[in-house]
C-alpha positions in Angstrom: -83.4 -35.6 39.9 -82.8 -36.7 43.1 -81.7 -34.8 46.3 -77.8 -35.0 46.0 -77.8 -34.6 42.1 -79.9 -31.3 43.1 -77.4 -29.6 45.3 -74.6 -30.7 43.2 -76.1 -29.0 40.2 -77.2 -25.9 42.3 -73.8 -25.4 43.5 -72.4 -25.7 40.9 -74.8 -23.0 39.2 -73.6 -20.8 42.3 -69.6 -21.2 41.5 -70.3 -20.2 37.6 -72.5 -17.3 38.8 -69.7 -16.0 40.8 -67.8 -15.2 37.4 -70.5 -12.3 37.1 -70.2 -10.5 40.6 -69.3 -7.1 40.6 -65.6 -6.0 41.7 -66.8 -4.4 44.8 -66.6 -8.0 46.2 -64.4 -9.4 49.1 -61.7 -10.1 47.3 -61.1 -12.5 50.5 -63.6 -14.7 48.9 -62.0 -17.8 47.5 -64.7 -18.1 45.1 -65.4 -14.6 43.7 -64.3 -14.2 40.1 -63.6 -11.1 38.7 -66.1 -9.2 36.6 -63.0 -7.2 34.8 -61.9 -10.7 34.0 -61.6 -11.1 30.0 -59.4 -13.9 28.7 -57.5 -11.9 26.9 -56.5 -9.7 29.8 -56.6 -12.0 32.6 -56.3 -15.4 30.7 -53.8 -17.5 29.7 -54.2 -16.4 26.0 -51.3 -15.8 23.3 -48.8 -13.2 25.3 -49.8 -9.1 24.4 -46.4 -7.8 23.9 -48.0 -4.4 22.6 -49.9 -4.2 25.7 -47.4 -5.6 28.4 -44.4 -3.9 26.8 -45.4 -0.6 24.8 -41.9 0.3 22.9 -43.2 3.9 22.4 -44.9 5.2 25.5 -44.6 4.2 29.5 -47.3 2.2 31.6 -48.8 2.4 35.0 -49.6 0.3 37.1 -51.4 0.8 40.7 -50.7 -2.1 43.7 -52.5 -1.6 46.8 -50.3 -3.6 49.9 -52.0 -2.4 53.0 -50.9 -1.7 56.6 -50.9 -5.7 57.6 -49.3 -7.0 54.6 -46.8 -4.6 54.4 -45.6 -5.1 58.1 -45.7 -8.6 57.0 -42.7 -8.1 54.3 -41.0 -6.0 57.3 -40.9 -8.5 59.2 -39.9 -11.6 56.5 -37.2 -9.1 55.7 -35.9 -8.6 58.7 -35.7 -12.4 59.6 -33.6 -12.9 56.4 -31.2 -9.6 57.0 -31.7 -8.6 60.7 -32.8 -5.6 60.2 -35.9 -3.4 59.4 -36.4 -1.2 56.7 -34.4 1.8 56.3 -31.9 0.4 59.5 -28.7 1.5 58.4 -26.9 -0.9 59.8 -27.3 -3.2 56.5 -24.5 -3.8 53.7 -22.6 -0.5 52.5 -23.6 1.2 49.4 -22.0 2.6 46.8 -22.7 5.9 45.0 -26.5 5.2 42.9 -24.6 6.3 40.2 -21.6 4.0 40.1 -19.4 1.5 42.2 -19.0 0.8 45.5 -18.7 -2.5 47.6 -21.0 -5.2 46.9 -23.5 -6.8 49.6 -23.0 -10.2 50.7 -25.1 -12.3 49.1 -28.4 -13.9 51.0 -29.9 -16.8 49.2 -33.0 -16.7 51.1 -36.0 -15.0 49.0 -38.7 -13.0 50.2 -42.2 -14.3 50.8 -45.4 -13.7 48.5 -47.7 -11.7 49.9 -51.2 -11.3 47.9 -52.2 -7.5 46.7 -54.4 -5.9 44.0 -53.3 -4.4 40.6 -55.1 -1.6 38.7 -54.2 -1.2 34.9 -56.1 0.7 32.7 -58.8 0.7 34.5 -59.1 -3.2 34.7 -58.3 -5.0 38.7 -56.2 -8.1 39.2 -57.3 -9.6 42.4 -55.2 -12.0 45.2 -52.1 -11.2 42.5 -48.6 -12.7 44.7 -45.8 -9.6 45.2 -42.7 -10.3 46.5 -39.5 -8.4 46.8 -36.6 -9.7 44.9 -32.8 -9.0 44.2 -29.6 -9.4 45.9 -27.1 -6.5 46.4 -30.0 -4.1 45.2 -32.6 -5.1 47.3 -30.1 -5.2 50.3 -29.0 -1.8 49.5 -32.3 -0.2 49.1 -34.0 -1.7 51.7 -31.6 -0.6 54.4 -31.3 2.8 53.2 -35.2 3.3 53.6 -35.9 3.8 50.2 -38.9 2.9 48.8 -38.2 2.3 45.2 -37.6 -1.6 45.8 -37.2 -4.2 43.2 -40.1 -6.5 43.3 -41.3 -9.8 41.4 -45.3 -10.0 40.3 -46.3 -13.3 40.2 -50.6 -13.2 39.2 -51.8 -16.6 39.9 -49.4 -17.4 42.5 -52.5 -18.2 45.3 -55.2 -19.6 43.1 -54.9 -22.4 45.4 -56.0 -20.2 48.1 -58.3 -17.7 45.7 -60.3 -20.3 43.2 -61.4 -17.5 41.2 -58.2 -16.4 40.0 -57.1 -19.6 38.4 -54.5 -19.5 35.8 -54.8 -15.9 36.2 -52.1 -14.1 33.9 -51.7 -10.7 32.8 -52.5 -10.3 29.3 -51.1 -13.4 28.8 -48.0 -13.3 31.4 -48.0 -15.6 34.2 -44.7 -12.8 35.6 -43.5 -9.8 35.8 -40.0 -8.6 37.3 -39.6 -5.1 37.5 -36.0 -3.1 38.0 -35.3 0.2 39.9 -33.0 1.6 37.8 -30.6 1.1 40.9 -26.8 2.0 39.8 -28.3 4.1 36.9 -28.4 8.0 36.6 -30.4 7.3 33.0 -33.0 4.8 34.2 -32.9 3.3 31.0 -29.9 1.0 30.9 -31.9 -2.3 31.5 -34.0 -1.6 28.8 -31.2 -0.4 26.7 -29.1 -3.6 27.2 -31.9 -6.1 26.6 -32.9 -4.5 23.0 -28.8 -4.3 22.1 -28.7 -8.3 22.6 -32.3 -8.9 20.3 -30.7 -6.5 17.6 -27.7 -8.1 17.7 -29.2 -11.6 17.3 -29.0 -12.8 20.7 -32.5 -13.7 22.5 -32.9 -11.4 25.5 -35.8 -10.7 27.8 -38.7 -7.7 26.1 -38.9 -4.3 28.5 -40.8 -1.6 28.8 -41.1 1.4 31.1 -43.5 1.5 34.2 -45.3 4.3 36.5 -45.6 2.4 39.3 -47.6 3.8 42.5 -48.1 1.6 45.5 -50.2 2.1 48.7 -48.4 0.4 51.9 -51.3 1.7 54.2 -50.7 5.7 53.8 -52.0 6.2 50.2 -51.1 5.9 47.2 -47.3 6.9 46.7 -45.6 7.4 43.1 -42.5 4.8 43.8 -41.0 5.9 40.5 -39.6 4.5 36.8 -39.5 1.2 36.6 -38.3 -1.3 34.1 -40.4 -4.1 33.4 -39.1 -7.6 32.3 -40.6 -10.4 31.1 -39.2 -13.8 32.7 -37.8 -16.2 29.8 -39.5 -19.3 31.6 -42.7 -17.4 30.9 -43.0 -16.5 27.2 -39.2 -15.5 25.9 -38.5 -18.8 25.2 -41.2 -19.9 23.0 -41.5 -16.5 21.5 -37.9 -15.8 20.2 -36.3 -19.7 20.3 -39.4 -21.3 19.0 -39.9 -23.9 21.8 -39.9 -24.6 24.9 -39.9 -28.0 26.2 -36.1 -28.3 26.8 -34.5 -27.9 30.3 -34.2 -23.8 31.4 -31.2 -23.6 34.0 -30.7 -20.4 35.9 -27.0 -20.9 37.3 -25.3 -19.5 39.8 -22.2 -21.2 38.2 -18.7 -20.6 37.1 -18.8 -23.6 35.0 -15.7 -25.4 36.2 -17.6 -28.3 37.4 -21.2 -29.3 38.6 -23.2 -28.6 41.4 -26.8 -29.3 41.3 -27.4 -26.9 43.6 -26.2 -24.4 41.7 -28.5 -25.0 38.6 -31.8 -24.1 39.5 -34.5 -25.7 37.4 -36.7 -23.1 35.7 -38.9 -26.1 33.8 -39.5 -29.4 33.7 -38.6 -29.7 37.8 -40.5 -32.9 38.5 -38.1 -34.5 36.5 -34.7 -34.6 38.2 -32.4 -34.8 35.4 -29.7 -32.5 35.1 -27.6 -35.1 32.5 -27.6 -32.5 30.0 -25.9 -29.5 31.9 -23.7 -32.0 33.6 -22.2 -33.6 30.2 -21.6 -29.5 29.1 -19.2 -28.8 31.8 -17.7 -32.2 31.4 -17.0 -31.3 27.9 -16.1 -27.8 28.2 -13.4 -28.9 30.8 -12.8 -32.3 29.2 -8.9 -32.7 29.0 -8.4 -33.4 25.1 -9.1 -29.7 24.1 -5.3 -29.9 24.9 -4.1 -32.9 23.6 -7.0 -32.9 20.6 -8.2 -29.5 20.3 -10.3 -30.9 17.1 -12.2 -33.4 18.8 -12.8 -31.1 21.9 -14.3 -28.3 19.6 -16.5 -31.2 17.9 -18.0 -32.4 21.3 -18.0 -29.1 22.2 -20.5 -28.1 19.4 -22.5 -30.9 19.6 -23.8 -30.2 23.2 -23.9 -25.9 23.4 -23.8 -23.4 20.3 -20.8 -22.4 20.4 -21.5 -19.5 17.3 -24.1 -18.2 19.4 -22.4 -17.4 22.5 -19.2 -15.8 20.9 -22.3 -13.3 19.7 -23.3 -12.8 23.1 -20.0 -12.8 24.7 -19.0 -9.7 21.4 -21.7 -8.1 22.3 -21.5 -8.3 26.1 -18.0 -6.5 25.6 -18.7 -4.7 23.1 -21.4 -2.3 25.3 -19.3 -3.3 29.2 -21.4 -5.7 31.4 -19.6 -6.5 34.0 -21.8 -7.6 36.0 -22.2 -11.4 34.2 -20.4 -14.4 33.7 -16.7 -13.5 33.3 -17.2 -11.2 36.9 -19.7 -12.7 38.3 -21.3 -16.3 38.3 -24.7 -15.4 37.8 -27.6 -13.2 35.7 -27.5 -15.6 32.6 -29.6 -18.2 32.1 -28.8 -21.5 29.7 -31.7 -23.1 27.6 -31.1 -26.7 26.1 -33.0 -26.0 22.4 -33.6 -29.2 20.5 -31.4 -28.4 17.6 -29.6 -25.1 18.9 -28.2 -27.3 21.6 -27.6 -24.9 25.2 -27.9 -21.2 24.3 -27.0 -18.6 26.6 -29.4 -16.2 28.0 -28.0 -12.7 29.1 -30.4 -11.6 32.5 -30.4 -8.7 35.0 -28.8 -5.5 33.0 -29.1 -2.7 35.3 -25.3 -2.4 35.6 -24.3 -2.4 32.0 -22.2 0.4 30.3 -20.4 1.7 33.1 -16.6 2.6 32.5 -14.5 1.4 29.4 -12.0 -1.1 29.8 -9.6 -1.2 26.7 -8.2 -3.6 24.2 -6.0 -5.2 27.1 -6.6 -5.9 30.7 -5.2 -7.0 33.8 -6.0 -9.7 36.3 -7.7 -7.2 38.9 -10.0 -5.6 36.1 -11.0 -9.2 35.4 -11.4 -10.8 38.4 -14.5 -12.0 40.6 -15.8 -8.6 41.6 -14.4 -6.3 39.1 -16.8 -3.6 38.2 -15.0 -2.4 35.1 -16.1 -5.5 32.8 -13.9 -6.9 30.6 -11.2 -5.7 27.8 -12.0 -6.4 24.1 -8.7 -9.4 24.2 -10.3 -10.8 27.0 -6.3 -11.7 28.2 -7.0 -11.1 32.0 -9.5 -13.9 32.2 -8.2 -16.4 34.1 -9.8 -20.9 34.2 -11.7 -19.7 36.9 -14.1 -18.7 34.2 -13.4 -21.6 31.3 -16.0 -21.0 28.7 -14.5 -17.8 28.1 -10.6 -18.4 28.4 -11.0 -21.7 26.7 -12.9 -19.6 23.6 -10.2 -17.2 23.9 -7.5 -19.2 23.4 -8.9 -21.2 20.5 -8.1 -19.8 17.2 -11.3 -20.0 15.1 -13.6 -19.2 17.9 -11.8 -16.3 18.6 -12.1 -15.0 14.7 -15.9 -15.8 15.3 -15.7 -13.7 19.1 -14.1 -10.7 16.8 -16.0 -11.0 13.6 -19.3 -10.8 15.7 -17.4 -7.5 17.6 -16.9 -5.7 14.3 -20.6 -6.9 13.1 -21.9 -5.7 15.7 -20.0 -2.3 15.8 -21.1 -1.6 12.2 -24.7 -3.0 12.0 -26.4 -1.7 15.5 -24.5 0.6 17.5 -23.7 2.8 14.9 -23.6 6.7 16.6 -27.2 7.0 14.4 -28.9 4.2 15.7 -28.0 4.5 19.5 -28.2 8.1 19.6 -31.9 7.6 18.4 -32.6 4.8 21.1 -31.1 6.7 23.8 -33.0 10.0 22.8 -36.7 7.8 22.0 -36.3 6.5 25.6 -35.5 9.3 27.7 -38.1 11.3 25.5 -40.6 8.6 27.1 -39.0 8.4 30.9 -38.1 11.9 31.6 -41.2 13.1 32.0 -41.7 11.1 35.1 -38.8 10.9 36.2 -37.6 14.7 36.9 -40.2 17.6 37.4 -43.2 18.3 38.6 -44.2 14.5 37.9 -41.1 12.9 38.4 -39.5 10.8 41.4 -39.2 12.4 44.9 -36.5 11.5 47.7 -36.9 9.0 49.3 -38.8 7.3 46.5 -35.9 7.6 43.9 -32.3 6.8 43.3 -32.0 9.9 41.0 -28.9 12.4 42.6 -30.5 15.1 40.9 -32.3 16.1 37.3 -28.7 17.1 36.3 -27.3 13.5 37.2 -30.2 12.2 34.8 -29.5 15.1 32.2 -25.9 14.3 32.0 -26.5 10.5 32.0 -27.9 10.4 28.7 -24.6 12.3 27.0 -22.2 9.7 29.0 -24.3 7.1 27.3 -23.5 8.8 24.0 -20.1 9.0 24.6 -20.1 5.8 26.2 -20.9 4.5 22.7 -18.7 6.7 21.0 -15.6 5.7 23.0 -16.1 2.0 22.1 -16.8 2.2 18.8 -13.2 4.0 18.8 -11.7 1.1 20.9 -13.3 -2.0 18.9 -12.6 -0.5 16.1 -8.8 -0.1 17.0 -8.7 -3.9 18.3 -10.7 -5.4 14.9 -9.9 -2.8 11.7 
């Protein structure tokens, strides 16, 4: 063996080596592996669903930030707001609980920062952290509270960290976690996402987090979180059986294209947004006036039409408001190879508040109306076409109504979301009031009464629109 073949083989004996150093290494060191690396918690194995997202218990997770790297996010913040944390000269908030007026929205996203996780009892090293969110975030970072929406991303620097390449989290590349901002329960994200899998409509997995965090003074308990797998990580493939067509998150009414507002969640080296672009031309296409029957048949053969009257039943059915139809954003749109587009619901924090009726008006349905919309959907104006062009077509409205009284019998029955409500709250309240619960500053809780009296409004919640939808389809 000669002299260079030598040193090539000895370093490379040295770089396979590093897999077995202890975890009291530098974690600074771009070649240290870790020795609590196992590749079925750290690689990029088959997802853990049981492990990532428990249904019957909560789980906790330690990050460790640090003085630097947390004056580092005070600082990116306050380049894209103008203002530090806990200034309170940021966006006015509403009460946690309910309304209030909405923060402008910044486009910019936080940096990444690199940090350390601890779950049970195992370390992820160099892992990325960001914060994340729009009116939330805003919201919560001006009033100085510390229970902030963040984004874990856990091999976002392998390029700078070798040793955690393709690093994942039993077998999640992400992780977004919600605040249970707006919500007295903390359970309404969770709540929402299972309501849309039971009622046949793909939707992001949850679970409860403990989440304790150390910016530099200790480890502090920042509260209940919800945890929320991202569907361009494993949602897609898991519940739609594929994943190689294009995954859109819009920030889009859908009355025309703009590429800008179709981010690419896949497949972003190729820059081919044909497919959402021929939708929107044939959602707004002029014959579904002067040919309603072609237009419905073009219609169908580009986005699943039965699929989305489930959503958009369902989506009424419990009051979202805060979706397409209010808002242009928080869904995504998948292009499946035989399902054609589906539609994704996303981000469900602000579901179930109020109860608009059977009939609505134009300020209840318009851009920024927090009371969601009514059951006839008749406030809905072309601003937002895929739903005014469903409603005013005859047989996909009986599917829109069929799919309200379907759902209304098969899965919200007063049984079965009594016993969902009362399951989750048996695992969050523990931690959330009492001794072990969240403390000021470090909650968005009003007071354990707020959270005691949250669960019966979401029973009556339930109750009073069983009453209504069953009034508007007998």
């Amino acid at each position: 063996m000669n002299r260079l073949n030598f040193m090539l083989a000895f370093a490379m004996l040295l770089l396979f080596s590093c897999r077995k150093d202890p975890a009291t290494e530098e974690i600074t060191d771009p070649l240290v592996y870790n020795s609590d690396w196992t590749e079925a918690s750290h690689g990029n194995e088959a997802p853990d669903y049981s492990v990532a997202f428990p249904q019957d218990h909560i789980n906790t997770i330690e990050i460790s930030i640090g003085t630097a790297k947390w004056a580092s996010i005070r600082t990116n913040m306050k380049s894209i707001y103008g203002y530090d944390f806990g200034v309170k000269g940021g966006p006015p908030a509403g009460p946690p609980g309910g309304g209030g007026p909405a923060a402008a929205t910044v486009t910019t996203e936080p940096d990444y920062i690199d940090v350390t996780l601890k779950f049970n009892g195992k370390i992820w090293k160099n892992t990325g952290f960001r914060l994340k969110g729009n009116s939330t975030l805003q919201t919560t970072w001006s009033s100085g509270i510390y229970k902030l929406p963040f984004r874990l991303n856990f091999d976002k620097f392998e390029d700078t960290y070798p040793g955690i390449a393709n690093q994942h989290f039993y077998g999640f590349k992400e992780l977004s976690f919600s605040p249970g901002y707006k919500d007295q329960s903390l359970i309404k994200e969770k709540l929402t996402s299972d309501l849309f899998r039971l009622g046949g409509v793909a939707a992001p997995q949850t679970a409860f987090y403990r989440v304790f965090i150390d910016i530099g003074t200790g480890s502090k308990y920042w509260g209940v979180y919800c945890g929320v797998e991202l569907p361009d990580d494993n949602m897609v493939i898991s519940q739609m059986g594929e994943e190689t067509g294009n995954l859109y998150k819009p920030e889009s009414n859908l009355t025309s294209f703009t590429q800008s507002l179709f981010e690419k969640k896949n497949n972003e080296t190729a820059a081919d947004y044909s497919d959402v672009q021929n939708f929107i031309a044939t959602l707004n296409s002029s014959n579904r006036i002067s040919n309603s029957t072609l237009w419905r048949s073009n219609l169908e053969i580009v986005f699943n039409v039965d699929y989305f009257t489930k959503w958009l039943a369902i989506n009424n059915a419990i009051v979202n408001w805060d979706t397409y139809g209010n808002m242009a954003h928080n869904y995504y749109l998948y292009n499946h190879a035989s399902n054609k587009f589906m539609w994704i619901p996303w981000d469900n924090n602000e579901a179930m508040l109020n109860s608009p009726g059977i009939t609505g008006t134009t300020s209840s349905g318009g851009p920024g109306g927090m009371s969601g919309l009514s059951l006839s959907m008749n406030e809905v104006t072309t601003t937002w076409p895929l739903i005014r062009y469903i409603a005013d077509d005859g047989s996909y409205m009986q599917k829109y109504k069929d799919n309200l009284k379907r759902f209304t019998s098969n899965v919200i029955t007063q049984s079965a979301t009594d016993a969902l409500i009362d399951k989750y709250y048996s695992i969050v309240e523990p931690y959330a009031v009492g001794v072990n619960g969240e403390q000021p500053g470090y909650t968005f809780l009003t007071s354990s009464n707020s959270f005691a009296e949250a669960k019966t409004y979401l029973k009556n919640h339930f109750t009073s629109r069983r009453t209504l939808i069953s009034a508007y389809v007998p």
